[in-house]
C-alpha positions as CSV (number, residue, x, y, z in Angstrom):
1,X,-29.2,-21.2,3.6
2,X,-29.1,-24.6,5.3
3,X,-27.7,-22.8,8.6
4,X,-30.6,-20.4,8.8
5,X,-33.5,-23.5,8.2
6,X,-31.5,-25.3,10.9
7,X,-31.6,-22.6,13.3
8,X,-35.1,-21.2,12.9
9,X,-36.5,-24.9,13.0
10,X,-34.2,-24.8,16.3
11,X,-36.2,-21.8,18.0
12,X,-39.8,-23.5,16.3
13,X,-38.9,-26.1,18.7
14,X,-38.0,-23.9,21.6
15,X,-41.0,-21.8,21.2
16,X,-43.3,-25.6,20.6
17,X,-42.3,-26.2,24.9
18,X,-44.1,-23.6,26.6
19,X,-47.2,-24.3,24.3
20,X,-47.0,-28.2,25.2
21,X,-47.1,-26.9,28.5
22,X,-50.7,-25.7,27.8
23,X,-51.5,-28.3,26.1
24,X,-54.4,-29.9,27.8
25,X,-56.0,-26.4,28.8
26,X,-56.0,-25.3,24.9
27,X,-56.8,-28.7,22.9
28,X,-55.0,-29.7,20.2
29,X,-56.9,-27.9,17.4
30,X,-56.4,-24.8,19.0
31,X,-52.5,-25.1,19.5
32,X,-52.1,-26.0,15.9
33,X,-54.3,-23.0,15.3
34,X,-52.0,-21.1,17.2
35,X,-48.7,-22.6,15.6
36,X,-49.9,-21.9,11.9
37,X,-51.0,-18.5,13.2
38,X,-47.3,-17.6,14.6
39,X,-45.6,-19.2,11.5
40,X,-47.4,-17.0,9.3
41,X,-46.7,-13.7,11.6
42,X,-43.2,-15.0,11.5
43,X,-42.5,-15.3,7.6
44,X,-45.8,-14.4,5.9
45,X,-44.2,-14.0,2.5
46,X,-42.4,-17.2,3.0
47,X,-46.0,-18.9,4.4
48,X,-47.4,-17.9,0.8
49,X,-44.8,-18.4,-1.6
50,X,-44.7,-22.5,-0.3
51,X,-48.3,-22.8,0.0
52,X,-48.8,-21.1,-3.9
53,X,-46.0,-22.6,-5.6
54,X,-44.8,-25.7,-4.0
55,X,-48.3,-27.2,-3.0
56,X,-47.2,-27.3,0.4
57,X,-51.0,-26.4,1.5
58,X,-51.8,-30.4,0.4
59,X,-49.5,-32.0,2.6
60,X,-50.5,-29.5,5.6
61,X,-54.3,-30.9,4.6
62,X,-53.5,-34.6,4.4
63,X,-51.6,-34.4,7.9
64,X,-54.9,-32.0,9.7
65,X,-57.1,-34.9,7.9
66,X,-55.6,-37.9,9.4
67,X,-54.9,-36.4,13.0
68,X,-59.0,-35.5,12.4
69,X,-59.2,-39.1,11.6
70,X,-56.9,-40.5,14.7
71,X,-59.1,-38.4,17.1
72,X,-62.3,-39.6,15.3
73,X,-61.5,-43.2,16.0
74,X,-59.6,-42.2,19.6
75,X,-63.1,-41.6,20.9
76,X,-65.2,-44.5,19.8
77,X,-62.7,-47.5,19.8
78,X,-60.7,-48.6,22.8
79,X,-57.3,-48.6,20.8
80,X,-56.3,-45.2,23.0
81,X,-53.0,-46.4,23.3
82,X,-52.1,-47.4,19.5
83,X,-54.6,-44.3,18.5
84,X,-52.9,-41.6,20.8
85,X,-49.4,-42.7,18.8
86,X,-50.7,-42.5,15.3
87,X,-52.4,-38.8,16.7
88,X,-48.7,-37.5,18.3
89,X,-47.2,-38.5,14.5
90,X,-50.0,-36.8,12.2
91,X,-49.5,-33.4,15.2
92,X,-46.0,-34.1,14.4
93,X,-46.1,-34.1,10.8
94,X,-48.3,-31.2,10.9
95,X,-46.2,-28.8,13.2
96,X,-42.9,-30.2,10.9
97,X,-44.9,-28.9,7.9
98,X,-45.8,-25.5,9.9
99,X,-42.0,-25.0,10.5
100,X,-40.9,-25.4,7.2
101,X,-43.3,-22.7,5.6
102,X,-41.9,-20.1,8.9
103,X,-38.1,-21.2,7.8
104,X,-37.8,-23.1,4.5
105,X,-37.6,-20.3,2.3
106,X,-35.3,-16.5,2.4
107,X,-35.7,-13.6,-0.1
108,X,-32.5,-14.9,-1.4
109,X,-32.7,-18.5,-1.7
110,X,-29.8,-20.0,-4.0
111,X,-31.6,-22.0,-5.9
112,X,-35.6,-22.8,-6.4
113,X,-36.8,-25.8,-8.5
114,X,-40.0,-24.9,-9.4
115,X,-42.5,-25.2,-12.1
116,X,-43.1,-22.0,-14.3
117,X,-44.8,-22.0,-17.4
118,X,-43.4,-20.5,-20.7
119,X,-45.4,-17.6,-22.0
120,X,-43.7,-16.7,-25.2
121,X,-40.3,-17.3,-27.0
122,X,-38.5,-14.6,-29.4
123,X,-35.6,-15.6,-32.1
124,X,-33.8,-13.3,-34.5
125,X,-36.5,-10.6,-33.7
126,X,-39.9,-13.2,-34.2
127,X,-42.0,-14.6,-31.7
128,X,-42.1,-18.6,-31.8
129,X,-44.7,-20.8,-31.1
130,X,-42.3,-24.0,-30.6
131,X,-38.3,-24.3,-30.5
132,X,-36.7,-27.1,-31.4
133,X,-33.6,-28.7,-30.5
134,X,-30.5,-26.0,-31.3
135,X,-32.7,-22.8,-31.1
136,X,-31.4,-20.1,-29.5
137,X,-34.4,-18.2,-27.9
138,X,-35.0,-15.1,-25.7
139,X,-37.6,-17.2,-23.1
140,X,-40.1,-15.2,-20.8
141,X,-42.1,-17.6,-18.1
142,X,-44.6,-16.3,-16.1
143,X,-42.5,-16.4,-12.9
144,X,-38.9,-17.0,-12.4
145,X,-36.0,-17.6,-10.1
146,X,-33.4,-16.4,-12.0
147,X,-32.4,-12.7,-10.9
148,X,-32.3,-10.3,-14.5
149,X,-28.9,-8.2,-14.8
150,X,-29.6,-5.0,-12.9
151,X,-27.3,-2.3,-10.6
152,X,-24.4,-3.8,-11.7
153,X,-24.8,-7.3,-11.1
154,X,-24.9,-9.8,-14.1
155,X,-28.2,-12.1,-14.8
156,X,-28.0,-15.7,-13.7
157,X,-27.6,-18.6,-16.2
158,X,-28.9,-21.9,-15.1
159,X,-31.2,-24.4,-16.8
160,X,-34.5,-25.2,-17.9
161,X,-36.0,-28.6,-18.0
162,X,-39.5,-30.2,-19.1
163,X,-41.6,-32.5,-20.3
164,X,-40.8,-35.3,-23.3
165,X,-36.7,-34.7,-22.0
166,X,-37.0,-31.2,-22.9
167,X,-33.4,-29.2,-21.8
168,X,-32.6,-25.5,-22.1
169,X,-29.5,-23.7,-21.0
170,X,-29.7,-20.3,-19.9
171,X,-27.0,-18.5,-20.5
172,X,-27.7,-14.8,-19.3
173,X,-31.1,-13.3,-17.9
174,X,-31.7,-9.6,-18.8
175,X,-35.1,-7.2,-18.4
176,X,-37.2,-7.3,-21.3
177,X,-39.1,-4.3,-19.2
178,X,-37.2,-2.9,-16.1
179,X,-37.9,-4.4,-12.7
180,X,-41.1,-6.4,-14.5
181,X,-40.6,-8.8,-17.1
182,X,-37.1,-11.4,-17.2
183,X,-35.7,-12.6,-20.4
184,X,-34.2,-15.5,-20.3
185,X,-31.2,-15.9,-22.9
186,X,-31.1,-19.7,-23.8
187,X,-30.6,-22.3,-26.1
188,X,-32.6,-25.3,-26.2
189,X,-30.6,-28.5,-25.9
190,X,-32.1,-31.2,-26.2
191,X,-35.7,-31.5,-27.3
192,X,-38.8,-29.0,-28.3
193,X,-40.1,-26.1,-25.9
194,X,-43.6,-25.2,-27.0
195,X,-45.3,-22.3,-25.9
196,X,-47.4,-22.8,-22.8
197,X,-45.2,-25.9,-21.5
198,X,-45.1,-26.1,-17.9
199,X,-41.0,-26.0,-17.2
200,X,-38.6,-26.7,-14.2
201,X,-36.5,-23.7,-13.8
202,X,-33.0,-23.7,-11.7
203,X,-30.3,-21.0,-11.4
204,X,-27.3,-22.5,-11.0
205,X,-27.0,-22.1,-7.5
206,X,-22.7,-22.4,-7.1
207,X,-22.6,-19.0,-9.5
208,X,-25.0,-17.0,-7.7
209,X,-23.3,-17.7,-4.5
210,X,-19.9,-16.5,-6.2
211,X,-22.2,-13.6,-7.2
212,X,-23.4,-12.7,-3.8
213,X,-20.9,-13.0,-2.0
214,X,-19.1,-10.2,-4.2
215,X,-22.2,-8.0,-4.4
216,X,-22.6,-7.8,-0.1
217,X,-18.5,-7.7,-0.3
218,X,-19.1,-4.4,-2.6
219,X,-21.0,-2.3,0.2
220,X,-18.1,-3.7,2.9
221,X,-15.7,-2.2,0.5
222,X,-17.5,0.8,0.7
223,X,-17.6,1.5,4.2
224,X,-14.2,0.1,4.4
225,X,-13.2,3.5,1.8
226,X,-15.0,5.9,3.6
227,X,-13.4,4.8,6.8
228,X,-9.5,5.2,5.3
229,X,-10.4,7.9,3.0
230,X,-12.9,9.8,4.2
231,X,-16.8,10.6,3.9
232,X,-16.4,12.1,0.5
233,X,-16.3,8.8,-1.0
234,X,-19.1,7.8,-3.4
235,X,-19.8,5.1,-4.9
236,X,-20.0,5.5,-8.9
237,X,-20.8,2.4,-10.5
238,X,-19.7,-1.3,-10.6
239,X,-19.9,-4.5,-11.6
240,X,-20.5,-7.8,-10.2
241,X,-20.0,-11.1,-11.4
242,X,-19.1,-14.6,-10.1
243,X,-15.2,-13.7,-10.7
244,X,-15.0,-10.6,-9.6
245,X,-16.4,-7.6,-8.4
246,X,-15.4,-3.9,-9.6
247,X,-15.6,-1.0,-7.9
248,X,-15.9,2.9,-9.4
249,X,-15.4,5.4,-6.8
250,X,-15.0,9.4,-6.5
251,X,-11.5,10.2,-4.8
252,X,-9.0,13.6,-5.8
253,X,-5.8,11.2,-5.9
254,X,-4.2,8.2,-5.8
255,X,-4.5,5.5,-3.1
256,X,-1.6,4.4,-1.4
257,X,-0.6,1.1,-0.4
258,X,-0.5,1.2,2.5
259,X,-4.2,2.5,2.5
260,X,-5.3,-0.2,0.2
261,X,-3.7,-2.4,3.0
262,X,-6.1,-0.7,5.9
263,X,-9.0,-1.2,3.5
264,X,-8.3,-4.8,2.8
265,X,-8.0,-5.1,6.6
266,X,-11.0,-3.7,7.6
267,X,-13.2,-5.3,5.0
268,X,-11.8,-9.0,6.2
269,X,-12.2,-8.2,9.2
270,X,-15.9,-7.4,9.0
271,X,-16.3,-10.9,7.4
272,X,-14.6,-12.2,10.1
273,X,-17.1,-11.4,12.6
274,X,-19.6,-13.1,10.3
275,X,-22.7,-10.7,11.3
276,X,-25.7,-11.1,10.0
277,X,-26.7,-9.4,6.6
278,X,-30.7,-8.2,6.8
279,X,-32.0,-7.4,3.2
280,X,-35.6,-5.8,3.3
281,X,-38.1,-3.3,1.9
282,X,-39.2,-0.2,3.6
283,X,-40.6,3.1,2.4
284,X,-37.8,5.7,1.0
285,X,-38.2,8.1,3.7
286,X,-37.5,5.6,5.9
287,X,-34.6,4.4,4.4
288,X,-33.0,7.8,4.4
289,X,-34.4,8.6,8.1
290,X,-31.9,5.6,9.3
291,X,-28.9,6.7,6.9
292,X,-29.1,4.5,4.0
293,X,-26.6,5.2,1.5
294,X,-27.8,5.7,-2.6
295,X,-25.5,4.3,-4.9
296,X,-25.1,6.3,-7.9
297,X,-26.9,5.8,-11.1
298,X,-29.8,4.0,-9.3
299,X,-33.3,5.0,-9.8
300,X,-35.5,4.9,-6.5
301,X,-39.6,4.8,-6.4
302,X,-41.5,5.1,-2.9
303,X,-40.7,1.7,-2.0
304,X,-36.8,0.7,-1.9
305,X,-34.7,-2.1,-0.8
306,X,-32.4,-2.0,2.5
307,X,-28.8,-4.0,2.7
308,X,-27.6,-3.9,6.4
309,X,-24.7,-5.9,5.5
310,X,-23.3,-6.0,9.8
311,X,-23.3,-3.5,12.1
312,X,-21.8,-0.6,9.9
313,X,-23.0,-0.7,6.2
314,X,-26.2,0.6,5.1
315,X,-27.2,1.4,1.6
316,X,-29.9,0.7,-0.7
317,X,-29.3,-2.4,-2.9
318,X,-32.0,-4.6,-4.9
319,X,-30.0,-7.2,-5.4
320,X,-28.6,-10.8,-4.2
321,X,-26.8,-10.8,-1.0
322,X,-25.5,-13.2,1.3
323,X,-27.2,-13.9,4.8
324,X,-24.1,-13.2,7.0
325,X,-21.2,-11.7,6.4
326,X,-18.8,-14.9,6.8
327,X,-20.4,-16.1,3.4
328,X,-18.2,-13.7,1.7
329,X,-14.8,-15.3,3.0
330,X,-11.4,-13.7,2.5
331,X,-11.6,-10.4,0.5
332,X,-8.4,-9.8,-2.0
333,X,-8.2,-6.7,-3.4
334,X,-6.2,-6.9,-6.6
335,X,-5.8,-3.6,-7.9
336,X,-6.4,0.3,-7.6
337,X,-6.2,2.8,-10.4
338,X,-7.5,6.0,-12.3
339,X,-10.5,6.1,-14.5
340,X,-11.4,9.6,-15.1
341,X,-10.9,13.1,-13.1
342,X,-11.6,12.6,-9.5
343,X,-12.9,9.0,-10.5
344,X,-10.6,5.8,-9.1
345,X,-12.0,2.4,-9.7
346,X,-11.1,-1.1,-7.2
347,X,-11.0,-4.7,-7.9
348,X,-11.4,-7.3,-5.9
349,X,-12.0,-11.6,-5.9
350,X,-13.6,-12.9,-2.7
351,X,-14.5,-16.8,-1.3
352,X,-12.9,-19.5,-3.3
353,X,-11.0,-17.1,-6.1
354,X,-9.2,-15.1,-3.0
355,X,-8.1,-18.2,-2.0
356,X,-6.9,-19.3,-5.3
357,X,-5.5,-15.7,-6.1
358,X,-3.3,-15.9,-2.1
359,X,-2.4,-19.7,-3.6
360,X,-0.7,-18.4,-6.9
361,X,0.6,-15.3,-5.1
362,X,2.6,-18.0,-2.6
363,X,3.8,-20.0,-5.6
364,X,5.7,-17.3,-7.0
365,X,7.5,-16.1,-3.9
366,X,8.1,-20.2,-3.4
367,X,9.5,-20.2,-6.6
368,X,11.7,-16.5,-6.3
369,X,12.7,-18.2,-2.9
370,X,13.7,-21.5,-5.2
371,X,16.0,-19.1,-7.2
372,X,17.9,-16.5,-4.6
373,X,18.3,-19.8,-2.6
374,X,16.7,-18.5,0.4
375,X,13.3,-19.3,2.6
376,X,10.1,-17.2,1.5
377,X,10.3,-15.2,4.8
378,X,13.9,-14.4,3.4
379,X,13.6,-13.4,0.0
380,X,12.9,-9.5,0.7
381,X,16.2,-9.2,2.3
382,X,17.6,-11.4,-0.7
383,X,16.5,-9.6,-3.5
384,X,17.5,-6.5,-1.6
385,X,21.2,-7.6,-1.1
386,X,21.2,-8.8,-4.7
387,X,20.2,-5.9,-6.3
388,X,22.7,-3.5,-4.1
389,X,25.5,-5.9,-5.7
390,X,24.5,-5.7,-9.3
391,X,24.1,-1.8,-9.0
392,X,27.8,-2.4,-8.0
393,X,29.1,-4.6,-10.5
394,X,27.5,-2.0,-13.1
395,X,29.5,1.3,-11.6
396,X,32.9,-1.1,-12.0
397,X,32.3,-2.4,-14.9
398,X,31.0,1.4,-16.3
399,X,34.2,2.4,-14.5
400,X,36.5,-0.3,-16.7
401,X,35.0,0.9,-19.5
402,X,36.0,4.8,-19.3
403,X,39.6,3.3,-18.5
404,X,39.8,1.3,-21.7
405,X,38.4,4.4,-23.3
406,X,40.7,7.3,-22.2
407,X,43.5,4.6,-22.4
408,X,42.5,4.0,-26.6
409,X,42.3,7.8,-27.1
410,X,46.1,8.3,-27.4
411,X,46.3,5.3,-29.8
412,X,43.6,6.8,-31.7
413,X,45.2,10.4,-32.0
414,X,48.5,8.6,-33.1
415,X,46.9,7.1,-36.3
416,X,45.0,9.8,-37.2
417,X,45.5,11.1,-40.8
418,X,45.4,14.9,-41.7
419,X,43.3,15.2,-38.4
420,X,40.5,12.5,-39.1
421,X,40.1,8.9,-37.7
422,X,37.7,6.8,-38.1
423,X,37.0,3.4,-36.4
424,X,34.3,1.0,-35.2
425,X,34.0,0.0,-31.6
426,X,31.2,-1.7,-30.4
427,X,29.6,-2.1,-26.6
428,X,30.5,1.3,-26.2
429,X,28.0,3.6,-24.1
430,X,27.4,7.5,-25.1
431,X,29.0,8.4,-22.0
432,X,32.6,6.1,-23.2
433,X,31.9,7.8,-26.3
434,X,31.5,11.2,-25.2
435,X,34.7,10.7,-23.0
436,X,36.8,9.5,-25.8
437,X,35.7,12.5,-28.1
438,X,37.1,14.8,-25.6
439,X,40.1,13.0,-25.3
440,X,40.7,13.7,-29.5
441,X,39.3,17.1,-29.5
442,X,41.7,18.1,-27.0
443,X,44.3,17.1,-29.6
444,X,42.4,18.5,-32.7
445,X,41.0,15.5,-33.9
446,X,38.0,15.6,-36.1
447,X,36.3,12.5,-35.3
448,X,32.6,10.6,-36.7
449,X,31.4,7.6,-35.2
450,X,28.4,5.2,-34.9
451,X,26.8,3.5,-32.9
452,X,25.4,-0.1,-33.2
453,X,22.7,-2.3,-31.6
């Protein structure tokens, strides 16, 4: 988020040279005419969503108002030198304000603090007027940041504050109607929500970035199994959450290793090359005149959602992506199994719990290493050697025992009486035993034994 207000304030300021250029020929009303004009042309959703819910408009106002003033007083007072200086800081201000409404804001912002107003509250099935402190309440607001569970991905929790020390966690958000109306699952902390009150909502920002980054590494995953496997590869359902991310997909058999290796390859290194992620709306046809993958299960209307997650995935996705594909960091796939007929599912960590999962994996071969007494690059070739020699030491000592068993057999036959013997030996195998009965038989023996654990 930061990167991308950085860089588009960058090119602002790039694109501000040329028209200081012309500055003198246009006036200074019309350039800033011009600037708010290309602002809005350049982020017209972001243009409105400051100027409606973040009063952005006033401070645009007070900065045109005193460069009005500056100029007013410019041309009647003979101050042109302190004048001109307060003029250049209230164009300043203004143009800083014009660039933050072009860049400040991105369809998938990690966390808003905004005011929202609670429209109703609903507990054990009856609509409240006011919740008090330790009421657990199903909260609609007007508007709200926090993304409802949807396509596999899980709500975000985060937390409501207001007036009079009012505090409400959220923990889950879910559709009260699909795709129109959020339901906040909360409890209020510390004191009492009324109806009506004008809140402060934020999502916690750390768990939807765990979030996106393994909802974008989702569709990498998918291109990354049509690559090894083939085109016939669908997705068939999944689920996202800040841990985890898995992955249902149609395949007719079982995926080897060292095809899970190729795909774990190819995913990281699309991440590597950190490409940019575009997330936008477009009409269906569209979307499926420039290849854009369905996922299954999804319901579609006229007007869909595009994830070009790099140069190679494209599907149609509604929810919360990164904004390049570096975000995601190391992808770990962590296992590969059956769920069904022709139905294999995938799991995989990304960012921070990758990292922690390629930690715990080095631990243990550190500690195998510890115990064959061998380095870590060694211990294949270790274990390898150590298991040949204990597949050894059991065919010699299996060989010692069928010795000490043919060799017992005579003494066994010699105190047999009237044909029968019966004795206990213990840490005998079948195959000792079986070996030993054919021994007696041979000299008409009859013979009963048993075995004990």
């Amino acid at each position: 988020m930061k990167s991308a207000v950085v860089s588009r304030i960058f090119i602002c300021l790039l694109a501000m040279a040329p028209l200081l250029g012309i500055f003198a020929a246009l006036g200074e009303a019309t350039l800033l005419a011009v600037a708010a004009l290309l602002a809005i042309a350049a982020a017209p959703r972001a243009c409105w969503t400051l100027i409606r819910r973040e009063k952005i408009l006033v401070g645009l106002l007070i900065a045109l108002a005193a460069w009005a003033a500056a100029s007013a007083v410019w041309s009647i007072l003979p101050l042109h030198s302190f004048i001109e200086g307060v003029r250049f800081l209230t164009l300043s201000a203004t143009g800083l304000f014009v660039v933050a409404a072009a860049g400040a804001l991105a369809p998938e912002d990690r966390q808003r603090l905004v005011r929202w107003v609670a429209i109703g509250m609903i507990a054990a099935g009856e609509r409240l007027g006011r919740a008090e402190s330790g009421t657990e309440v199903d909260l609609l607001l007007d508007r709200t940041p926090f993304y409802a569970e949807s396509g596999g991905q899980v709500g975000d929790t985060g937390r409501i504050t207001g007036p009079d020390g009012l505090e409400v966690q959220v923990l889950d958000t879910v559709y009260a109607i699909p795709g129109t109306l959020s339901l906040h699952r909360a409890v209020v902390e510390a004191g009492e929500l009324d109806e009506g009150d004008e809140v402060t909502a934020a999502i916690d920002g750390e768990r939807r970035d765990d979030i996106r980054r393994n909802h974008t590494a989702t569709h990498i995953l998918h291109w990354a199994l049509r690559e090894v496997l083939g085109d016939h590869v669908k997705q068939a359902g999944s689920h996202v959450g800040p841990d985890r991310l898995r992955f249902d997909f149609s395949h007719f058999e079982a995926v080897t290793q060292a095809d899970l290796d190729r795909i774990e390859a190819l995913a990281n290194r699309e991440v590597i090359s950190d490409a940019p992620v575009r997330h936008y709306e477009t009409s269906k046809s569209h979307a499926e005149s420039i290849g854009a993958i369905a996922f299954f299960g999804d319901k579609y209307g006229e007007i869909v959602r595009v994830l070009e997650a790099g140069p190679h995935s494209t599907e149609l996705c509604g929810g919360t992506h990164v904004h390049a594909l570096g975000f995601i960091g190391p992808v770990r796939i962590l296992s590969e199994g059956s769920v069904g007929a022709n139905l294999r599912r995938i799991e995989a960590v990304t960012g921070a719990h990758a990292l922690e999962r390629i930690r715990e994996e080095d631990e243990r071969t550190r500690g195998i290493a510890a115990l064959v007494h061998a380095t870590p690059a060694e211990v294949p070739e270790k274990v390898e050697r150590l298991v040949a020699q204990v597949r050894s030491l059991q065919d010699e000592v299996a060989s010692l025992r069928a010795q000490a068993a043919a060799a017992q057999a005579g003494d066994l036959a010699a105190a047999a009486e009237d044909g029968v013997v019966a004795v206990r030996r213990d840490g005998l195998d079948p195959d000792a035993l079986d070996r030993k009965s054919t021994r007696l038989n041979s000299s008409h023996i009859t013979i009963s034994y048993a075995v004990f654990c």
